[in-house]
N, C-alpha and C positions, 0 to 999 in steps of 0.2 A: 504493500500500500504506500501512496506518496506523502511523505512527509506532511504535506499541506494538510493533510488531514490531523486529527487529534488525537491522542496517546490511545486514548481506551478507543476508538473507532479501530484502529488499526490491530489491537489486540481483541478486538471481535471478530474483525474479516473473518480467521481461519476457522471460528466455530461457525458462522453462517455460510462458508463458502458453500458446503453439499448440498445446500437449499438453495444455490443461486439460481438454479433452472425455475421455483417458483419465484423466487423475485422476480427475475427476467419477464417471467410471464403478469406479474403484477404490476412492474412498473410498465409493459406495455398496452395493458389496460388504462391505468392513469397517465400515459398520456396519448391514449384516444380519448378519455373523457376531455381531457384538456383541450383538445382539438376541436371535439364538437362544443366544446363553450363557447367558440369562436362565433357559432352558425347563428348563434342569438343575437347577440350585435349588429352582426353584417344585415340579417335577416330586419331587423327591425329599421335599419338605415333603408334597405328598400324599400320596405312596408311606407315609410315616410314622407321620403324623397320623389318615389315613382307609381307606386302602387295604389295609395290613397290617391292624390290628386287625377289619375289616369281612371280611377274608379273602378276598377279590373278585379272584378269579381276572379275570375280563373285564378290569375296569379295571388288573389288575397287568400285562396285556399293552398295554394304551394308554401305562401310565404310561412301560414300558420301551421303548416304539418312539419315545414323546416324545425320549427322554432319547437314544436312539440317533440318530433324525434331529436334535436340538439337535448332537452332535459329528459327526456325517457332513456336517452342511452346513454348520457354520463350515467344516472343513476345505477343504469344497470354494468357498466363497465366499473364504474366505483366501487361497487359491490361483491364482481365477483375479483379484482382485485386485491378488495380487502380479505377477500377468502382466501386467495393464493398467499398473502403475506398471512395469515394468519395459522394456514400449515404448514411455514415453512420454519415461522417462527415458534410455534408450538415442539417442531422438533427441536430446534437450537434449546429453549428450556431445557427439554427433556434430557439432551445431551450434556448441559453446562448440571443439571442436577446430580447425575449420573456422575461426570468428571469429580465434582463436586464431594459427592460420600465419599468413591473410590480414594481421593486423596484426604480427606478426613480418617480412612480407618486405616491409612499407610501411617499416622501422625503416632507418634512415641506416647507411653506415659508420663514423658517429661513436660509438654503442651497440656496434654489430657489432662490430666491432674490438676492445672491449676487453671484450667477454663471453667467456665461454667457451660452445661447444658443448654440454658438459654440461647449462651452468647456462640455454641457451635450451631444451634439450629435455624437463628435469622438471617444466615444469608440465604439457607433454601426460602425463603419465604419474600420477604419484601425488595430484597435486592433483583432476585430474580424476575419476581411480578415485574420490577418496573425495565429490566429488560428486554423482558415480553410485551409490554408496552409499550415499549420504543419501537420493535420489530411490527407489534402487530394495530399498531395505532398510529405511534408517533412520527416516526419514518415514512410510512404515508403519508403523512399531511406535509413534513417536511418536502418530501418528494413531490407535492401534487402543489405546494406553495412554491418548487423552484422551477417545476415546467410552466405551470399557470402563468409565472412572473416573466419568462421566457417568452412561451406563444404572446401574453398579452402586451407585450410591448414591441413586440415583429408587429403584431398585428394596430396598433396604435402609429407606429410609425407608419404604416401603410396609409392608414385615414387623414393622417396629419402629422409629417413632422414636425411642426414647429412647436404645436404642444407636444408632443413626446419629448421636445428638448428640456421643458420645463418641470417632466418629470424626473428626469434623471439625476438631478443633484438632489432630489428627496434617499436614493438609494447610499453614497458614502455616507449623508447623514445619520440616516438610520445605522448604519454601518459601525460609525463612530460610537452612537451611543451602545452599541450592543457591545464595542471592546469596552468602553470606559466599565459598565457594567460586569463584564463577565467574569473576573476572576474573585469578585463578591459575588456574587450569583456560587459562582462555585463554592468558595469558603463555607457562604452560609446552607447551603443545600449538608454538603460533609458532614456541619454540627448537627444537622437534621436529622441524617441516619444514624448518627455517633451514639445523641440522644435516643433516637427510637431502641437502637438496639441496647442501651443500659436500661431501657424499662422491660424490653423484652427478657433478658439475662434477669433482672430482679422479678418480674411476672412469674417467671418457670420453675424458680427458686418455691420466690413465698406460695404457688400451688400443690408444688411438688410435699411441703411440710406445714399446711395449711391447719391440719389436727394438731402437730406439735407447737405451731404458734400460739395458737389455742390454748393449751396447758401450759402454756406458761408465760401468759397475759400481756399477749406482744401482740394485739390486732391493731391496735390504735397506734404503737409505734409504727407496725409494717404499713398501715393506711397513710401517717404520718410520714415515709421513707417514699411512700408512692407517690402521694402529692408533688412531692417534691422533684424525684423523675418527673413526671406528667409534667409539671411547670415549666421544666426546663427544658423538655420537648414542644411543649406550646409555646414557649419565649423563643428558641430556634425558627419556628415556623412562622413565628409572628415578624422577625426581624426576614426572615423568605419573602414573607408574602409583600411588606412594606418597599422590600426593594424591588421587588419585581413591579410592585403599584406604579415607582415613579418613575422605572422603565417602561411601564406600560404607557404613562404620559406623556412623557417624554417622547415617546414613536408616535403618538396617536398625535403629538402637536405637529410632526413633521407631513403627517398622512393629512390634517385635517387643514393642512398651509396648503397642500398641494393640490386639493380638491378647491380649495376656495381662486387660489392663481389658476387653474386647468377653465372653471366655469365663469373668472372674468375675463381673460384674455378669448376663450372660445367665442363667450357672445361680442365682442368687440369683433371679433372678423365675422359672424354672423348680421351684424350690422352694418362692415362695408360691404358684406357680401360675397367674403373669401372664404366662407366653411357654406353649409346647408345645415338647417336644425337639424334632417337625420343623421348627417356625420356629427356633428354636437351631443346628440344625444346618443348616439351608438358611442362617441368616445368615453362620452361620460358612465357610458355600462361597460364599457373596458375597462376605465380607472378603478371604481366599484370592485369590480370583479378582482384589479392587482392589487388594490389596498385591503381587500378581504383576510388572503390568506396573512397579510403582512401586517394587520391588525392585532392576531392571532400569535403572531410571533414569538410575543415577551413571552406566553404561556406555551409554547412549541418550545422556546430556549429553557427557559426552566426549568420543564419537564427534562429536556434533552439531558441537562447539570447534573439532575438525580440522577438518570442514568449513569451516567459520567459516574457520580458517587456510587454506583450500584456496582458500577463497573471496577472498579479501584477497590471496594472493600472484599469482593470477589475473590480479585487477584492480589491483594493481600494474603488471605488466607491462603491459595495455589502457591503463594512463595515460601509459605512454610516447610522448614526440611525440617524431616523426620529426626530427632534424636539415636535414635536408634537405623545404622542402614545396612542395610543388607551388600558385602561385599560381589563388585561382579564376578569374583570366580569362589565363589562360597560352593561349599558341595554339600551336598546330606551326609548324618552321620552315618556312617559304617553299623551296620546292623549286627552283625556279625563278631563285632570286638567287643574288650570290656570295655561297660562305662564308668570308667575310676572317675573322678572329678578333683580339682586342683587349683587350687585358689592360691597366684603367684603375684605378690606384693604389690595387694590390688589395693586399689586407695580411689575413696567418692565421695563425693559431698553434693546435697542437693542444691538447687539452685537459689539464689539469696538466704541460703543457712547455712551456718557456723561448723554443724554438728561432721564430720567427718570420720567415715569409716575405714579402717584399715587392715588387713588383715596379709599380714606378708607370707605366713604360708599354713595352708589348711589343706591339707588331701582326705578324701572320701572314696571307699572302696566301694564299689559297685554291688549293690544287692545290701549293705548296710541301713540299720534302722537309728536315727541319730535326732535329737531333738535338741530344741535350739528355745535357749529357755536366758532372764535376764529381764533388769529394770525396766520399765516403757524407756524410750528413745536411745536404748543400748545399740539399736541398730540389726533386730534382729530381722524384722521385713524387708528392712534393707537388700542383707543378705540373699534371702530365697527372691528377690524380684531379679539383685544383679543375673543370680543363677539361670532362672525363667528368662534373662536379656528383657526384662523389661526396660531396663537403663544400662548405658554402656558403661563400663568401669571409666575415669580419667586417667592411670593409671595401674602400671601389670596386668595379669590376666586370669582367664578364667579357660579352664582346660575342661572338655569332656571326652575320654579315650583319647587324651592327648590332643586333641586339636583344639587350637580355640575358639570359644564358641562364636567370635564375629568373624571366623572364615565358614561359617555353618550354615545354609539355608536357613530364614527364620520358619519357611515350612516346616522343611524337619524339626527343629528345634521344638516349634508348637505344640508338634505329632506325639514327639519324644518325653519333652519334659512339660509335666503341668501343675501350674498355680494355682491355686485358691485362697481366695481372702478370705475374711473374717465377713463378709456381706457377700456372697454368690449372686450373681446375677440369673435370675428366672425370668422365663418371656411368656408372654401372655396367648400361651397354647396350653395342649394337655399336658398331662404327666407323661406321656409316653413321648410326645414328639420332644417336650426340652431333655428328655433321657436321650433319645436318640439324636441330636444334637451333634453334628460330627461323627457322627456313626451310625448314619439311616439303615445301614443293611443290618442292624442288630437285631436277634429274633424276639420274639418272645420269651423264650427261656432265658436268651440273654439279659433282660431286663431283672424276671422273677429273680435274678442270681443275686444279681446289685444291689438290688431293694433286698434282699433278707440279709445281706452284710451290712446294709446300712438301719438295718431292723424297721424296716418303714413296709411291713406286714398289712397294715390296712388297704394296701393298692394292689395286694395282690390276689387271685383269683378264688372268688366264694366270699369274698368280704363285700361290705357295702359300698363300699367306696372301687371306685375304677380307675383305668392309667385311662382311660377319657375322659377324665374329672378336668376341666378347664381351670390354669391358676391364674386367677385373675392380674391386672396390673398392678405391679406393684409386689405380686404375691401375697396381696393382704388376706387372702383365704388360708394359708399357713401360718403357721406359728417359724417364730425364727429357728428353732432346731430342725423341723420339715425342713427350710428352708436349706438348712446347710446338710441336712440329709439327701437331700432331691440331688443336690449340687458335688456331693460325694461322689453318690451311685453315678452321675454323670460320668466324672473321673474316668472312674472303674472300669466302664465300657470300654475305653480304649485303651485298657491296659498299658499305663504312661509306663514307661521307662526309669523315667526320676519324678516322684510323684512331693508335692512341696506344698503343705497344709498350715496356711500362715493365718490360726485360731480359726480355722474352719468348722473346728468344734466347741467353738465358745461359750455359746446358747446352750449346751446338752450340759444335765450336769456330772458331777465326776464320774460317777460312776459308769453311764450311759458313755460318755465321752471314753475313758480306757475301755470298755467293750467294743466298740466301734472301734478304734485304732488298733484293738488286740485281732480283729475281723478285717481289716485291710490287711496287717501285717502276715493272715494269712489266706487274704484273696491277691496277694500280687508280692508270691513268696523269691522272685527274681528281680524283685524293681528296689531302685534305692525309694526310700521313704524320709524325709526329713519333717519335721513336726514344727511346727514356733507352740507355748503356749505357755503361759504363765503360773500354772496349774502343776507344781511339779508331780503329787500322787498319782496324776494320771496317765505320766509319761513316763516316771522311774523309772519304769520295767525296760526300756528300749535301753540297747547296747552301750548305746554311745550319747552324752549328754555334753553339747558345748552351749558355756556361762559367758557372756556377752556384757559387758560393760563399756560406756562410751565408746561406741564403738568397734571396738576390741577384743576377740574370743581371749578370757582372761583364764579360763580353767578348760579341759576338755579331760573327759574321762569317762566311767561308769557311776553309776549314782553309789553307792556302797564307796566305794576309794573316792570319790569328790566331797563326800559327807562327811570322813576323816581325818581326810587331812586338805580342805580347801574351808579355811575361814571365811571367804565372801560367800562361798556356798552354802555352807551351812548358814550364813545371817540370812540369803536369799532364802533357804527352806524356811527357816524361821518367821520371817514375813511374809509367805506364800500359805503358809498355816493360819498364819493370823488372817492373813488376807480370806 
């Protein structure tokens, strides 16, 4: 695209280019309507000059079928124009939505984590609209505003050039005013969507915990916090609208100087004798007809601005690089080899925090059960995310069968090793389909297997309860240990490799919880197992227990020799009893 054009036009060309076949076909509809706008003028100059005074019955019926087909087929050439841009641009959304996920669910936990839900969901929404809007509304009038301005001033010169001379200095003037304008126009259009999307991002929020606001007597705050967005999106739109007013004036004084010089200089040669009132008044439905769409303008430009910002906040987010990237010659792990694991003087710290973790060398034998227990902020989630690559180490590394894990497909890796927080995420289908989840070819027996290790016995067959029991959004038809039960037996299904339960059993209490780990430990008697949990009775029994302090694996052992001779451990048993 040529420079001449504007940033974000140019960064649209390539997603509307496969739709240019319907453009083509729209813009040549709009400008046969354009053309037949012509017929009405001309038509009426006859009507005036020849037809009346001649008394010609014949010809006053050609004149009037002229003048009815020039508005019967704009209309209809308008129209199916607007259909051709309207499927063409309906694909471009569909596409830029599409683009759009695809590169949101490429985006790391390092992004994720500190966005809000809101604030990733409004650009499918309003920014889009009003790109669709530009394609399948705006752009046509643009479009039909610069052939209009086009034919109608060929054809004006035709009638009369002398007045067409004195139209033409109305055009840099308007010109003028649209640059002095336009880089406000833009600024404040920006604040506009800035605005919308912090009430968007806070909406999604205070809905999403709308009961817990509830309980704990923050309605009048959060009402109180809304207002205040809302204000500050209605003060952006109010300083939009106020500049756009005096652009709008400002054009309409240039338009409404040049209608008033077009109809005193016209009757002035209608007077000597050098125009005809039908070319006077056909010019005068020419002029009409160029200062319509150019009337229109300031609210065409505007509109255009948002876009513009639609367009920018978009491509914003596409400039996001993933935290986490997958190398181009990464391979899958080797299936075949052991998976030791090897943590070589790996050092992170999250992003605007202090806290830094370190761990210079930790090795894990493969098929090992080892839990990872220590103060809050010791850094133990840390650890099982580095593992899972949810976040790249900043320094050393992270080995699985010797390779490290960012020369690894993040496929593989996903296949291989799996996470669970302490909140599993459940989707709003049955129990069988979020079981099957990454694993649709699972049978039926497959499932009955998971649910009895995860003892969730009610969904299994003869009970009242079904796997085509629907969990509503949210999951609020469970209880939280369902929750982290449903989200286990998911696990399970695909028998992970390195399975990493970061208080996946937090909800359950001790007891329940050590049944359930003593029941993975022997549904997935080849896989490593690492545990987080705070809870030590219900994980002493596993092999190997590392004690995490700022950071820091500070003890590593068996529970029996760490209770003996490690003083911060035994204080940690100590305060886990109390706890």
């Amino acid at each position: 695209m040529p420079n001449l054009f504007p940033p974000e036009l140019r960064w649209l060309f390539p997603k509307v280019k496969p739709q240019l076949l319907s453009h083509a076909a729209s813009f040549l509809c709009l400008t046969l309507a354009s053309l037949l706008a012509l017929v009405t003028p001309f038509s009426i100059r006859w009507l005036i000059d020849s037809i009346l005074p001649a008394r010609d019955a014949h010809l006053l019926g050609i004149a009037i079928g002229l003048i009815f087909v020039s508005y019967q087929g704009r209309a209809m050439l308008s129209g199916l124009g607007g259909y051709f841009t309207f499927r063409a641009t309906q694909a471009t959304a569909f596409a830029l939505r599409t683009t759009l996920l695809h590169h949101l669910d490429s985006l790391s936990a390092d992004y994720l984590d500190r966005t809000s839900v809101g604030e990733l969901l409004y650009p499918f929404e309003r920014p889009i609209d009003e790109i669709s809007y530009f394609g399948s509304d705006l752009l046509p009038s643009i479009l039909r505003a610069a052939i209009t301005t086009g034919v109608t001033l060929s054809a004006m010169a035709i009638l009369s050039p002398l007045l067409t001379l004195i139209v033409f200095p109305l055009v840099p003037a308007f010109v003028a005013i649209r640059q002095h304008y336009r880089s406000r126009i833009a600024s404040q259009a920006d604040r506009v969507q800035m605005a919308r999307s912090r009430f968007s991002s806070f909406l999604e929020e205070h809905l999403s915990a709308l009961l817990q606001i509830q309980l704990l007597r923050q309605t009048e705050a959060q009402e109180g916090r809304a207002q205040e967005l809302l204000n500050s999106a209605v003060s952006s739109q109010d300083t939009l609208y106020k500049t756009s007013a005096y652009f709008s004036a400002l054009s309409n004084l240039t338009i409404v100087s040049g209608i008033a010089g077009i109809l005193a200089c016209g009757s002035s040669m209608v007077f000597h004798g050098r125009l005809t009132i039908g070319t006077l008044i056909a010019f005068y439905s020419l002029l009409v007809q160029l200062f319509d769409p150019l009337s229109t303008a300031m609210e065409m430009y505007a509109r255009a601005q948002r876009t513009f910002s639609s367009i920018r906040q978009i491509q914003c987010v596409l400039e996001i690089s993933p935290g986490v990237m997958e190398h181009r010659h990464a391979r899958a792990l080797a299936s075949d080899s052991a998976w030791d694991i090897a943590f070589q003087d790996v050092s992170f710290r999250y992003r605007q925090r202090s806290e830094v973790i370190r761990i210079p060398k930790l090795e894990i034998r493969a098929g090992e059960r080892i839990a990872i227990v220590g103060p809050n902020g010791a850094g133990k989630s840390t650890l099982g995310k580095l593992l899972a690559r949810l976040y790249d180490v900043q320094s050393g590394a992270i080995l699985i069968g010797g390779r490290d894990i960012r020369a690894v497909t993040l496929a593989s890796l996903r296949l291989s090793v799996c996470y669970l927080g302490a909140q599993p995420v459940l989707f709003h289908r049955s129990i069988a389909e979020n079981l099957r989840i990454g694993g649709s070819e699972s049978s039926g027996d497959d499932l009955e297997r998971v649910l009895r290790v995860v003892a969730l016995t009610k969904y299994l067959d003869g009970c009242p309860a079904s796997l085509e029991e629907c969990i509503q959004p949210g999951a609020s038809n469970l209880s939280n240990g369902e929750r982290q039960r449903v989200a286990i037996a998911r696990a399970l299904l695909h028998r992970p490799r390195i399975l990493i339960l970061d208080e996946t059993t937090s909800s359950l209490d001790p007891g329940s919880e050590e049944t359930i780990l003593r029941a993975i430990d022997r549904a997935l008697p080849d896989s490593t197992l690492l545990v987080v949990s705070h809870r030590l009775p219900s994980i002493s029994w596993m092999g190997r227990i590392l004690l995490m302090r700022q950071g820091q694996i500070v003890a590593d052992g068996n529970h029996s020799v760490l209770k003996g001779a490690n003083g911060f451990y035994a204080e940690f048993l100590a305060s886990a009893a109390l706890g």
